[in-house]
mmCIF file of the N, C-alpha and C atoms, coordinates in Angstrom:
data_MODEL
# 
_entry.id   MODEL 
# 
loop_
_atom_site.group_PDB 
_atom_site.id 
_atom_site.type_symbol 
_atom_site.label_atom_id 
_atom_site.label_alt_id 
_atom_site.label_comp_id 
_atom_site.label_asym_id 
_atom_site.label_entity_id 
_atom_site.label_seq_id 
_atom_site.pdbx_PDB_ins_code 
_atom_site.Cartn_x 
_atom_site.Cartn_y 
_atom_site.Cartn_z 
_atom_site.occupancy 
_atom_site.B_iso_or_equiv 
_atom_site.pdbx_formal_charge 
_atom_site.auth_seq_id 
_atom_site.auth_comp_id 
_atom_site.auth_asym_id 
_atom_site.auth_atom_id 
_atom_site.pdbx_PDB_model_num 
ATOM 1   N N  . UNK A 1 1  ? 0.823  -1.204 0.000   1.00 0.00 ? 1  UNK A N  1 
ATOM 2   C CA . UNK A 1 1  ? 0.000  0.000  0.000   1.00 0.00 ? 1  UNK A CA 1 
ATOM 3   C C  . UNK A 1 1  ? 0.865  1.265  0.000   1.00 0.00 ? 1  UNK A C  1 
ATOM 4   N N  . UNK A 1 2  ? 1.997  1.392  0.493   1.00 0.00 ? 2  UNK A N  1 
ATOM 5   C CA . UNK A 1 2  ? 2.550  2.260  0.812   1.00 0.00 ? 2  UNK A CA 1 
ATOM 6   C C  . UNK A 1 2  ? 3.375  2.416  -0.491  1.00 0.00 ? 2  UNK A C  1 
ATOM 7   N N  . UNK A 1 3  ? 3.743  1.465  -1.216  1.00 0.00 ? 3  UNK A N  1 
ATOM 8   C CA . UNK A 1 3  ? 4.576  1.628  -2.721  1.00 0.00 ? 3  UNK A CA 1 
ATOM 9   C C  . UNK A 1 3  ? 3.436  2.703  -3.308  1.00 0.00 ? 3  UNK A C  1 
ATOM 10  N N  . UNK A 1 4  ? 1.982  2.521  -3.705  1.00 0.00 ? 4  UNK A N  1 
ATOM 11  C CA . UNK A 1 4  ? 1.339  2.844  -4.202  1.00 0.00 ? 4  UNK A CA 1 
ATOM 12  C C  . UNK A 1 4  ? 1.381  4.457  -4.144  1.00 0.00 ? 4  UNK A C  1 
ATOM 13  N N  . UNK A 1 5  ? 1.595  4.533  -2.681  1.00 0.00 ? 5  UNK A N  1 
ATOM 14  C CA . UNK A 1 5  ? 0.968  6.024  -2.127  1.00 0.00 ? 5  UNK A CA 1 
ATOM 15  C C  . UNK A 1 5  ? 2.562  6.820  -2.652  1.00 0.00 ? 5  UNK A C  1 
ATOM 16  N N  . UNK A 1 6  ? 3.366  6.141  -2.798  1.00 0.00 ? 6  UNK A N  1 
ATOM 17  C CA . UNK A 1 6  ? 4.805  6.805  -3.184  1.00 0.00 ? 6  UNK A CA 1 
ATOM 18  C C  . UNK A 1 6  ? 4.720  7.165  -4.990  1.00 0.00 ? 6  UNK A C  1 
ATOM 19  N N  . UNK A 1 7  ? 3.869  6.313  -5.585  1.00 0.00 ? 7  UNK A N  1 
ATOM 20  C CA . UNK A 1 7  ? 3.942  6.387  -7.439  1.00 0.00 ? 7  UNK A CA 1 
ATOM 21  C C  . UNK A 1 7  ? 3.151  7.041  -7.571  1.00 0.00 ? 7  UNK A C  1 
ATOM 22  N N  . UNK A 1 8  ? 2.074  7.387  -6.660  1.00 0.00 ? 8  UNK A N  1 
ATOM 23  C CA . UNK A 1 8  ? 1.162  8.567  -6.943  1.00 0.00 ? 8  UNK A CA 1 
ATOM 24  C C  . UNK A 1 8  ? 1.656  9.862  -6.939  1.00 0.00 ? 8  UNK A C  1 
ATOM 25  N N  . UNK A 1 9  ? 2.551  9.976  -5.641  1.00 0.00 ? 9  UNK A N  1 
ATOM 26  C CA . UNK A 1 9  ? 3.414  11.335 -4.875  1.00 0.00 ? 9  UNK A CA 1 
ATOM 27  C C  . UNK A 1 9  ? 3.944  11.542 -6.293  1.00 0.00 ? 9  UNK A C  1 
ATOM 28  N N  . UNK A 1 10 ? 4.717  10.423 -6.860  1.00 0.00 ? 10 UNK A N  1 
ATOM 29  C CA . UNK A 1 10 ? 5.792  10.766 -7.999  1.00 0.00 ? 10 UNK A CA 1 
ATOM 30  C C  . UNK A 1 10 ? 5.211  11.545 -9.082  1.00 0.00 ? 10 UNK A C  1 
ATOM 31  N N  . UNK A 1 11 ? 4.133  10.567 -9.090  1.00 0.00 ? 11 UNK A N  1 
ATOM 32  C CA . UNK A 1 11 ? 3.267  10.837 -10.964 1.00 0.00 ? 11 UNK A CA 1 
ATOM 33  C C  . UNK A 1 11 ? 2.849  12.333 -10.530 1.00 0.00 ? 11 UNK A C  1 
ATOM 34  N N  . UNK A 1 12 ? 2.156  12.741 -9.155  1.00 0.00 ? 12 UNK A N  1 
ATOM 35  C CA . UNK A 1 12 ? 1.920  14.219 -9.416  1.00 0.00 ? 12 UNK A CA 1 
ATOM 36  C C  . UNK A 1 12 ? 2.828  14.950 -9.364  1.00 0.00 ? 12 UNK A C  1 
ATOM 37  N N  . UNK A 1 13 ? 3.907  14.645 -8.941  1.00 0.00 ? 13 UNK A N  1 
ATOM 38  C CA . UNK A 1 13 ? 4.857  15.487 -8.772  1.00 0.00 ? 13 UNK A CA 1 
ATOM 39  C C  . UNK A 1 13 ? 5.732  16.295 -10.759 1.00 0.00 ? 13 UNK A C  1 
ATOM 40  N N  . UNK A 1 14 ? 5.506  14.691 -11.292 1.00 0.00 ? 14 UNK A N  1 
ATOM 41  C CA . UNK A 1 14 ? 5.998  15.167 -12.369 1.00 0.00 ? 14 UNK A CA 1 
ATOM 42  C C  . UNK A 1 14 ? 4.814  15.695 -13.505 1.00 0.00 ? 14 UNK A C  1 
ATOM 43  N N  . UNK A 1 15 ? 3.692  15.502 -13.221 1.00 0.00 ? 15 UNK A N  1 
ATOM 44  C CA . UNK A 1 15 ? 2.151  16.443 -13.630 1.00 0.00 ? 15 UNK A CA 1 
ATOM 45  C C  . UNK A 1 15 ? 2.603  17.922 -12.887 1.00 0.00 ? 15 UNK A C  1 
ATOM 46  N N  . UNK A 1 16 ? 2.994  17.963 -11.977 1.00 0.00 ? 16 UNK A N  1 
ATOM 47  C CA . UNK A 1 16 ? 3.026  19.488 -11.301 1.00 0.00 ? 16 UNK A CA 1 
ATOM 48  C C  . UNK A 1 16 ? 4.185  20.188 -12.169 1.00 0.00 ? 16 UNK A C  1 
ATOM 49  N N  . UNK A 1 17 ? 5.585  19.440 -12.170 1.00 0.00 ? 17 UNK A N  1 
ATOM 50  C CA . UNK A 1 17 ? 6.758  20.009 -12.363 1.00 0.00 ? 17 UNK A CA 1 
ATOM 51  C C  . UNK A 1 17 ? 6.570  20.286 -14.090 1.00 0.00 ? 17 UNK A C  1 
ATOM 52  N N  . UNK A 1 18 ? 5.584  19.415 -14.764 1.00 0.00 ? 18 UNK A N  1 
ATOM 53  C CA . UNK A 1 18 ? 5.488  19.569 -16.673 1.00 0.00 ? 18 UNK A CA 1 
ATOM 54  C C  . UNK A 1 18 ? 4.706  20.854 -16.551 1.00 0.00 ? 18 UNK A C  1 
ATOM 55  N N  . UNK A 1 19 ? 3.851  20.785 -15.792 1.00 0.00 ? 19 UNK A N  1 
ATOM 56  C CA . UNK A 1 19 ? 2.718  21.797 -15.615 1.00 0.00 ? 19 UNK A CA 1 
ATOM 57  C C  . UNK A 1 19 ? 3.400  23.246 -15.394 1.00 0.00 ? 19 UNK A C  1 
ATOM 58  N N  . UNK A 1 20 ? 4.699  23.321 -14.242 1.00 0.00 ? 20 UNK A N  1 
ATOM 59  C CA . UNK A 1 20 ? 4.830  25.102 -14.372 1.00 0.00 ? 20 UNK A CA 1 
ATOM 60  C C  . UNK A 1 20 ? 6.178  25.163 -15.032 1.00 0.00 ? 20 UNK A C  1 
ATOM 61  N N  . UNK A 1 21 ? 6.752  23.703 -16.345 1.00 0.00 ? 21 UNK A N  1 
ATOM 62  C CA . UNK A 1 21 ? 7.463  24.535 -17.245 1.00 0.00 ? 21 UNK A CA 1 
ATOM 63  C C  . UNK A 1 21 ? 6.505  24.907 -18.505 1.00 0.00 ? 21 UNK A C  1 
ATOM 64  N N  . UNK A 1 22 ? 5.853  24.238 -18.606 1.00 0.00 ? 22 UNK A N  1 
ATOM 65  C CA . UNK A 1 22 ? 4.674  24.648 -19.654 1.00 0.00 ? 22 UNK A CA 1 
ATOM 66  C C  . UNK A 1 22 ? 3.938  26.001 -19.452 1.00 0.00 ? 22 UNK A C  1 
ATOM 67  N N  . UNK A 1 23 ? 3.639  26.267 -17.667 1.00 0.00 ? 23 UNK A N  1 
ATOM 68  C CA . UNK A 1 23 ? 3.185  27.551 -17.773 1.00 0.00 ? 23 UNK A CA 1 
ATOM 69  C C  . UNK A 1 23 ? 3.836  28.802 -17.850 1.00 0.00 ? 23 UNK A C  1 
ATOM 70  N N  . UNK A 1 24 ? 5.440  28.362 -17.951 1.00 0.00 ? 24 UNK A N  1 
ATOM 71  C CA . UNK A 1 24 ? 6.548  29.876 -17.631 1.00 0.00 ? 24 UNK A CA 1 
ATOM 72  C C  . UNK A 1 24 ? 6.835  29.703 -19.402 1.00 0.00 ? 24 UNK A C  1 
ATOM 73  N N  . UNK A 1 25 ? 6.655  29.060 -20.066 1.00 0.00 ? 25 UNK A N  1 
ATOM 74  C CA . UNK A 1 25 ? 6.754  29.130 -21.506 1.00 0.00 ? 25 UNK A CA 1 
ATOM 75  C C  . UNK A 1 25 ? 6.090  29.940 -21.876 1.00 0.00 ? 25 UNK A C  1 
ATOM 76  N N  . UNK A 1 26 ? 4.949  30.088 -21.519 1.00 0.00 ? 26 UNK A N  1 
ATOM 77  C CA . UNK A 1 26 ? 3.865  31.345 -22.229 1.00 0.00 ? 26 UNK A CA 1 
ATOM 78  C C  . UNK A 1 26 ? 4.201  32.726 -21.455 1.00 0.00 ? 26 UNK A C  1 
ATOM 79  N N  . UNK A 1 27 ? 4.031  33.576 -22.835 1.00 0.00 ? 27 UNK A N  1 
ATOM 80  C CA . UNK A 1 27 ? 4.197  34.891 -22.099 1.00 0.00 ? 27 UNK A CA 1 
ATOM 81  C C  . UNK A 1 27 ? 3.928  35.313 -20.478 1.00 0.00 ? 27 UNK A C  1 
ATOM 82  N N  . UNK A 1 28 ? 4.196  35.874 -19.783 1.00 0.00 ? 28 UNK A N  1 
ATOM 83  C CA . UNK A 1 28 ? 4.501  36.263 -18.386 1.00 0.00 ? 28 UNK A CA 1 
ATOM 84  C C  . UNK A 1 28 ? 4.616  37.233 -17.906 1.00 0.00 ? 28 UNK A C  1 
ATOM 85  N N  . UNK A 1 29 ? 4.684  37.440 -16.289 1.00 0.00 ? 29 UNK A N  1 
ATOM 86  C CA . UNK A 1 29 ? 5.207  38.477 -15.464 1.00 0.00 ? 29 UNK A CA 1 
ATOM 87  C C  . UNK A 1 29 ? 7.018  38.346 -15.700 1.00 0.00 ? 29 UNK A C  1 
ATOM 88  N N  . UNK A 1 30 ? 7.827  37.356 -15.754 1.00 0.00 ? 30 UNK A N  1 
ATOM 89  C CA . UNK A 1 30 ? 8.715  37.149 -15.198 1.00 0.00 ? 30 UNK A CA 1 
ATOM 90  C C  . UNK A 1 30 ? 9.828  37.255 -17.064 1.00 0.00 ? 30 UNK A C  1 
ATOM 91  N N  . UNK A 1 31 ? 8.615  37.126 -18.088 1.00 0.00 ? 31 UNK A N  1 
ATOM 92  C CA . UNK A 1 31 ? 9.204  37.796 -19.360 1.00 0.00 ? 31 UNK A CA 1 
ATOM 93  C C  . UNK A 1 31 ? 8.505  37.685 -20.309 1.00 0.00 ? 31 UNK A C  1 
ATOM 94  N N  . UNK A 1 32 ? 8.198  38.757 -20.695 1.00 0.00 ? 32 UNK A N  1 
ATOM 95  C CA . UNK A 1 32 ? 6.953  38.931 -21.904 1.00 0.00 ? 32 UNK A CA 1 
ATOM 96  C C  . UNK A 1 32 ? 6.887  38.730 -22.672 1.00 0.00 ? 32 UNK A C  1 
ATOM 97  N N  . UNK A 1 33 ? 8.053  37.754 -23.271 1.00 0.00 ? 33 UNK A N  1 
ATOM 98  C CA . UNK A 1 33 ? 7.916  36.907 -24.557 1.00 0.00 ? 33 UNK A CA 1 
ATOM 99  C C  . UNK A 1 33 ? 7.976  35.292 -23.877 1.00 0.00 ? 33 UNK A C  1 
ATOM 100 N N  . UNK A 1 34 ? 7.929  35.672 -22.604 1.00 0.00 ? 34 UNK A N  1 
ATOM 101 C CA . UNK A 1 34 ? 7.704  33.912 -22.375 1.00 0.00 ? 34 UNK A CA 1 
ATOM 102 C C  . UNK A 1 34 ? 9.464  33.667 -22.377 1.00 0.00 ? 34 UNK A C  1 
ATOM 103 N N  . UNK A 1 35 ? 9.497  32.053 -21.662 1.00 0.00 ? 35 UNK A N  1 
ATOM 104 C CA . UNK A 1 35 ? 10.563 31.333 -22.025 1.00 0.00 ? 35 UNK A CA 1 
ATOM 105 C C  . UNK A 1 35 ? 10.169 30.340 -23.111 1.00 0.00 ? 35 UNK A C  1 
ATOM 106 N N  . UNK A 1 36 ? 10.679 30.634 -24.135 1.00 0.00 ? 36 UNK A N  1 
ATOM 107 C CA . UNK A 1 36 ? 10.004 29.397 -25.144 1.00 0.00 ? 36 UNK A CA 1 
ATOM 108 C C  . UNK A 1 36 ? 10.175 28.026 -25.085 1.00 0.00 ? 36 UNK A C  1 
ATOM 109 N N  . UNK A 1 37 ? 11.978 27.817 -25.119 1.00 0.00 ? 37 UNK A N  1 
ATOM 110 C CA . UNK A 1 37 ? 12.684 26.541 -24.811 1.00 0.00 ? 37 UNK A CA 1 
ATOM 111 C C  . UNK A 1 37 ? 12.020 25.517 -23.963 1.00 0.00 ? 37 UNK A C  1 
ATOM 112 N N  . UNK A 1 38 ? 11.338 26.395 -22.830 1.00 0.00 ? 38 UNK A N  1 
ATOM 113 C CA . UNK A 1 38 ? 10.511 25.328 -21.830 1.00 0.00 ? 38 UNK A CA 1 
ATOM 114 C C  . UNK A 1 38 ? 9.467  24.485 -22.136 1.00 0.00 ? 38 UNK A C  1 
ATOM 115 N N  . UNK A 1 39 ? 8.916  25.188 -23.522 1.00 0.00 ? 39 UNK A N  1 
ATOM 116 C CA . UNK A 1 39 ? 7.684  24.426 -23.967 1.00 0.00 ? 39 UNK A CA 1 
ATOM 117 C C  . UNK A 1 39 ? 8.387  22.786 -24.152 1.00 0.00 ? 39 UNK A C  1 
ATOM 118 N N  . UNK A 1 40 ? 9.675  23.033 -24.527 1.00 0.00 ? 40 UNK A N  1 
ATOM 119 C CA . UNK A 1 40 ? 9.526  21.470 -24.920 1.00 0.00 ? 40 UNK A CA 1 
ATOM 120 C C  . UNK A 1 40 ? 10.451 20.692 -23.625 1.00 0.00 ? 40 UNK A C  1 
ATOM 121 N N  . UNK A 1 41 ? 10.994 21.455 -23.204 1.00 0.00 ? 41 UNK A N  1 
ATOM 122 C CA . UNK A 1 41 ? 11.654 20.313 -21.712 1.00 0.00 ? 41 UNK A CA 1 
ATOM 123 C C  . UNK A 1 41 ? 10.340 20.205 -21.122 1.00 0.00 ? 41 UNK A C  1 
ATOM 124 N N  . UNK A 1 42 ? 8.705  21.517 -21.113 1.00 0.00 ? 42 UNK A N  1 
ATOM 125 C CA . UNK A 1 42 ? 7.965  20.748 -20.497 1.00 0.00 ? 42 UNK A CA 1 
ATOM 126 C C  . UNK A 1 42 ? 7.702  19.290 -20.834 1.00 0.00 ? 42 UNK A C  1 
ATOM 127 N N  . UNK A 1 43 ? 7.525  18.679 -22.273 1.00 0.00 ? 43 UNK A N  1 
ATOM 128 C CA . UNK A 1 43 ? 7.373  17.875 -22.674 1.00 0.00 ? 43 UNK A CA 1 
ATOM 129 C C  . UNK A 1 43 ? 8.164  16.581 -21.975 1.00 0.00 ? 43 UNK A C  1 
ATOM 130 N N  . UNK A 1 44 ? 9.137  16.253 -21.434 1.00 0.00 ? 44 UNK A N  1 
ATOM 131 C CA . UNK A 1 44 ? 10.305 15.120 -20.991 1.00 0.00 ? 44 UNK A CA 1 
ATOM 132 C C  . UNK A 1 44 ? 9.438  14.751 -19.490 1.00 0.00 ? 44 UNK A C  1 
ATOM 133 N N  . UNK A 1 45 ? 9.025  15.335 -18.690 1.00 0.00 ? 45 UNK A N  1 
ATOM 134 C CA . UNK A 1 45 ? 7.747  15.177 -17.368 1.00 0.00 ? 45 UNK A CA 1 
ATOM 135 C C  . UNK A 1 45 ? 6.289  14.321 -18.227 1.00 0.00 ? 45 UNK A C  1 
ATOM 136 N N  . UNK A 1 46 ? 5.942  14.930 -19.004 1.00 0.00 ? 46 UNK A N  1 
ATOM 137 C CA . UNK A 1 46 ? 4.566  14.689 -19.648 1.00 0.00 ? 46 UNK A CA 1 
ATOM 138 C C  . UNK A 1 46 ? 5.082  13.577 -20.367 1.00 0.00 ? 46 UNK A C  1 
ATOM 139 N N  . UNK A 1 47 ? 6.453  12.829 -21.010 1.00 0.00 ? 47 UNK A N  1 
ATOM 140 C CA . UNK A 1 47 ? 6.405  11.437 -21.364 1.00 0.00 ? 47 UNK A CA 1 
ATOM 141 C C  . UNK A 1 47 ? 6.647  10.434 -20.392 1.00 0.00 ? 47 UNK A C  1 
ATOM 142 N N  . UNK A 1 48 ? 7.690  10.943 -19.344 1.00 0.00 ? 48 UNK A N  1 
ATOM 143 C CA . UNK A 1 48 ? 7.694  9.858  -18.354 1.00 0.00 ? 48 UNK A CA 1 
ATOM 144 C C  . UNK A 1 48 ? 6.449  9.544  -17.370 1.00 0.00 ? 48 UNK A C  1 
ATOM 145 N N  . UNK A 1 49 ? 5.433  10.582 -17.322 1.00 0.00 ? 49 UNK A N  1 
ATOM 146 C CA . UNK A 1 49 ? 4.911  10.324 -16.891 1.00 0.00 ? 49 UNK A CA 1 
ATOM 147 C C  . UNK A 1 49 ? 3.318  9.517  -17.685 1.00 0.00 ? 49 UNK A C  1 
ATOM 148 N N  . UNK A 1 50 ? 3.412  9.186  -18.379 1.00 0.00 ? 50 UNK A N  1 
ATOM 149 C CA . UNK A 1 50 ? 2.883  8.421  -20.060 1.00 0.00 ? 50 UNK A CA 1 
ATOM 150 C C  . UNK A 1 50 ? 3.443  7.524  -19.589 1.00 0.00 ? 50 UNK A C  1 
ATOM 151 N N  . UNK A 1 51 ? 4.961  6.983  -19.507 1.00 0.00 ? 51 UNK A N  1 
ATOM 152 C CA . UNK A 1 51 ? 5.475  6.066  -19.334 1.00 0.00 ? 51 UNK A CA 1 
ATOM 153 C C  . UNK A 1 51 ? 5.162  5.276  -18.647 1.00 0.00 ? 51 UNK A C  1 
ATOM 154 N N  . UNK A 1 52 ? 4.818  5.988  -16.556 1.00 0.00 ? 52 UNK A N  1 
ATOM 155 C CA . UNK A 1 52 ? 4.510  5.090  -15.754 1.00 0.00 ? 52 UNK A CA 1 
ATOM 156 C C  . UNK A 1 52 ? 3.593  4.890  -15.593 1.00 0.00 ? 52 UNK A C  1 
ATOM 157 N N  . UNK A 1 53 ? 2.803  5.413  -15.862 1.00 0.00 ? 53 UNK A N  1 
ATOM 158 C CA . UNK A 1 53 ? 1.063  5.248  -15.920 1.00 0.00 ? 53 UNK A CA 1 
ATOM 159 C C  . UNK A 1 53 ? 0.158  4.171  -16.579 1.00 0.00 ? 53 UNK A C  1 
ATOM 160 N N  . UNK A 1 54 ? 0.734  4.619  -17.993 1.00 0.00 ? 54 UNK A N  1 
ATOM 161 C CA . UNK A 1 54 ? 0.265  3.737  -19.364 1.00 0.00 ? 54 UNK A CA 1 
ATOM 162 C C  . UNK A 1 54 ? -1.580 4.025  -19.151 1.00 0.00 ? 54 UNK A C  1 
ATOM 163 N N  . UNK A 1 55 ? -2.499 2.898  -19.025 1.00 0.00 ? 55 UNK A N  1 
ATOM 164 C CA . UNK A 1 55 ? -4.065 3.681  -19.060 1.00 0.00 ? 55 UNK A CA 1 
ATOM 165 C C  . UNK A 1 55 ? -4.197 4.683  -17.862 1.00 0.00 ? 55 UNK A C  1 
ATOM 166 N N  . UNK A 1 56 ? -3.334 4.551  -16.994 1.00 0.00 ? 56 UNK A N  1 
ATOM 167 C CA . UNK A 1 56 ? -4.606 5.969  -15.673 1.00 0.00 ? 56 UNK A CA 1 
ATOM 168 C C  . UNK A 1 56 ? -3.692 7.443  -15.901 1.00 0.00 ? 56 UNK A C  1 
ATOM 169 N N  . UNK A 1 57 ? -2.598 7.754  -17.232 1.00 0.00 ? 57 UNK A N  1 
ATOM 170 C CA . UNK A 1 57 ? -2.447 9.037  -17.664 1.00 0.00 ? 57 UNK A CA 1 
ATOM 171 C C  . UNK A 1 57 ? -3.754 9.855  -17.972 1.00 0.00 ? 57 UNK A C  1 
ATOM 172 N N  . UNK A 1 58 ? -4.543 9.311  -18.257 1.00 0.00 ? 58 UNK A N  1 
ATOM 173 C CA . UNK A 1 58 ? -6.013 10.506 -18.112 1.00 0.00 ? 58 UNK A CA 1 
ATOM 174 C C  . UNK A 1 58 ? -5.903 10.820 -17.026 1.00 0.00 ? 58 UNK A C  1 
ATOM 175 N N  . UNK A 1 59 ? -6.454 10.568 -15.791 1.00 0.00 ? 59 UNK A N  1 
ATOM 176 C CA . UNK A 1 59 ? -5.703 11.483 -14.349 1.00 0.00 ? 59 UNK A CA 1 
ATOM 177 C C  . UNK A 1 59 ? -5.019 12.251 -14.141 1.00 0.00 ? 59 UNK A C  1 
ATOM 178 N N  . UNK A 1 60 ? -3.930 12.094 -14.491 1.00 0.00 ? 60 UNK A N  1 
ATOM 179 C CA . UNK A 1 60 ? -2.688 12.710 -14.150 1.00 0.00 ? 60 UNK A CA 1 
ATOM 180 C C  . UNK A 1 60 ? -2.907 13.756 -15.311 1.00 0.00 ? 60 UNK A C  1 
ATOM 181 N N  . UNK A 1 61 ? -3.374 13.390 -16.911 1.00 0.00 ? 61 UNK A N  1 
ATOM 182 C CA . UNK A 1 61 ? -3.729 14.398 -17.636 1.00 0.00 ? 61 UNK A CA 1 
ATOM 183 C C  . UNK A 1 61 ? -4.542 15.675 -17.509 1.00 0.00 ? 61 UNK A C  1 
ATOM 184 N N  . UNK A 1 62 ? -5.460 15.019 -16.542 1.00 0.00 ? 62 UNK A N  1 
ATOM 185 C CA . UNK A 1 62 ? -6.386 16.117 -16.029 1.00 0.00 ? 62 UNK A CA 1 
ATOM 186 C C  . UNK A 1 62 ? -5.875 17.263 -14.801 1.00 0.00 ? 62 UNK A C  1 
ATOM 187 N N  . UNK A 1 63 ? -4.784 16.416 -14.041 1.00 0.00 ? 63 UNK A N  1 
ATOM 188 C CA . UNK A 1 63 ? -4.063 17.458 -12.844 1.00 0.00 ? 63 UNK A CA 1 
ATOM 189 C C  . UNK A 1 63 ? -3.358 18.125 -13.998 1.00 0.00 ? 63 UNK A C  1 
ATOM 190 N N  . UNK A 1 64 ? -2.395 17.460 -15.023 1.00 0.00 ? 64 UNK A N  1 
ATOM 191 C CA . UNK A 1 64 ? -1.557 18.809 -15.850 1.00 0.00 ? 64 UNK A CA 1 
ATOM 192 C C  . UNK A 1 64 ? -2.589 19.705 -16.189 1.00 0.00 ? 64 UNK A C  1 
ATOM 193 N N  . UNK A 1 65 ? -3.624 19.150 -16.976 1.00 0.00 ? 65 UNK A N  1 
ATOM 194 C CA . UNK A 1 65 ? -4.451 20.467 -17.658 1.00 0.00 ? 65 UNK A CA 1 
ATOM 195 C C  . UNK A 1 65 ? -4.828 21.672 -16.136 1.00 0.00 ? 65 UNK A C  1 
ATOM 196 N N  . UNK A 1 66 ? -5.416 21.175 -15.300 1.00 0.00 ? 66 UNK A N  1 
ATOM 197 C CA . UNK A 1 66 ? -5.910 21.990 -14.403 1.00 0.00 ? 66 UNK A CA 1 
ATOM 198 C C  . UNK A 1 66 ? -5.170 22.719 -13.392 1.00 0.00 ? 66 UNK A C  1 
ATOM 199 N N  . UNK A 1 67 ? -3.726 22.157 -13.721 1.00 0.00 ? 67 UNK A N  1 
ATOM 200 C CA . UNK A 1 67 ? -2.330 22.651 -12.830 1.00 0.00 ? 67 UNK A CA 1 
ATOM 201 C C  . UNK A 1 67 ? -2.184 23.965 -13.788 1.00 0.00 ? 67 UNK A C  1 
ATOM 202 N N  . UNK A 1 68 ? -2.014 23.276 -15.172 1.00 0.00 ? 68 UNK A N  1 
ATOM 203 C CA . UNK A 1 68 ? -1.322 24.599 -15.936 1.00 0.00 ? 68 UNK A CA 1 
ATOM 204 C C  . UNK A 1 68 ? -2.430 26.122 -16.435 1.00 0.00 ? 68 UNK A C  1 
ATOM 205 N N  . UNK A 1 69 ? -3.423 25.853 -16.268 1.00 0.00 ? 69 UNK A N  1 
ATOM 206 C CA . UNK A 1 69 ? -4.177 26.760 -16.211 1.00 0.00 ? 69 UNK A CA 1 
ATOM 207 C C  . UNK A 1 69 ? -4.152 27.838 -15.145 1.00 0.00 ? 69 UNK A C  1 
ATOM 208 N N  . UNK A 1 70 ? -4.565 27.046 -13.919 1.00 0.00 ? 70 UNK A N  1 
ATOM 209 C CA . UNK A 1 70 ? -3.873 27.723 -12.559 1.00 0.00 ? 70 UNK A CA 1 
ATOM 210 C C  . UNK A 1 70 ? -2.835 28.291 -12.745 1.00 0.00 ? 70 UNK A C  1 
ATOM 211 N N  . UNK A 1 71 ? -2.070 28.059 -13.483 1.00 0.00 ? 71 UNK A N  1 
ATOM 212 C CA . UNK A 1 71 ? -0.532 28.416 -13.077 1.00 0.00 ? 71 UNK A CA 1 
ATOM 213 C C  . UNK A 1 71 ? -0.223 29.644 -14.514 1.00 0.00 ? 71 UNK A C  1 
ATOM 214 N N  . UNK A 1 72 ? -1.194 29.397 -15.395 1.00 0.00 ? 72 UNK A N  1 
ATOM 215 C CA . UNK A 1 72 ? -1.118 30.062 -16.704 1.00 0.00 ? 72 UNK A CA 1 
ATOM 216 C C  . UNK A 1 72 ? -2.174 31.490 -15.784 1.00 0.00 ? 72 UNK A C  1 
ATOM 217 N N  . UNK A 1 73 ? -2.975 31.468 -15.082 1.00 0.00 ? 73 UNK A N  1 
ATOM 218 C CA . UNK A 1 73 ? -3.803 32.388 -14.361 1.00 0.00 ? 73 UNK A CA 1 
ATOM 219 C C  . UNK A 1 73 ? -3.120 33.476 -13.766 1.00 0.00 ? 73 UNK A C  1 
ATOM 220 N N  . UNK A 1 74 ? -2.409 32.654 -12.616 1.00 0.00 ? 74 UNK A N  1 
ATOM 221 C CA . UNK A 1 74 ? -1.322 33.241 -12.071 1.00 0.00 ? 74 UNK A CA 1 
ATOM 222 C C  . UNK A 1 74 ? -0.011 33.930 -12.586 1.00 0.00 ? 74 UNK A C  1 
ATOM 223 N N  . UNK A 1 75 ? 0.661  33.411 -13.358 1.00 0.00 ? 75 UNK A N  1 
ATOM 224 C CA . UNK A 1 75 ? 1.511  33.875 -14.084 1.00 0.00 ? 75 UNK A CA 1 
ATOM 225 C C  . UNK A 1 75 ? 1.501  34.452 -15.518 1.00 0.00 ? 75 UNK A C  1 
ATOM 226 N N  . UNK A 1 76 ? 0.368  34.072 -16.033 1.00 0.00 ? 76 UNK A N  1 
ATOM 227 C CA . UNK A 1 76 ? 0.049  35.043 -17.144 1.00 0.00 ? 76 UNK A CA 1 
ATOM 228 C C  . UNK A 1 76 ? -0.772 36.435 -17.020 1.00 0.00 ? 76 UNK A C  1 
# 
């Protein structure tokens, strides 16, 4: 039980961490053309985490979408 509760910690962790390089990619407070480059290292979080998942990435798809919005709110 406790493995479980650790691959969850992970999988959101790397849904959270894809989520605010994806959201500092888009234009910003912190630079108004955005960091672009990030769009795609966001991408390297969003495959491993494809990877460990395999079918319950819809979940974890739904924390990125609703992370990076939040975070596109805030920082955009």
């Amino acid at each position: 039980m406790k493995n479980k509760h650790i691959s969850f910690f992970i999988n959101l962790l790397l849904a959270l961490f894809g989520a605010i390089l994806f959201a500092l990619s888009h234009p910003n407070y912190l630079c108004l053309n955005g960091f672009s480059f990030l769009a795609y290292i966001a991408l390297i979080p969003f495959f491993l985490l494809i990877k460990r998942t395999r079918l319950k990435f819809f979940i974890f798809g739904e924390h990125f979408r609703e992370l990076f919005h939040i975070l596109f709110l805030i920082f955009g």
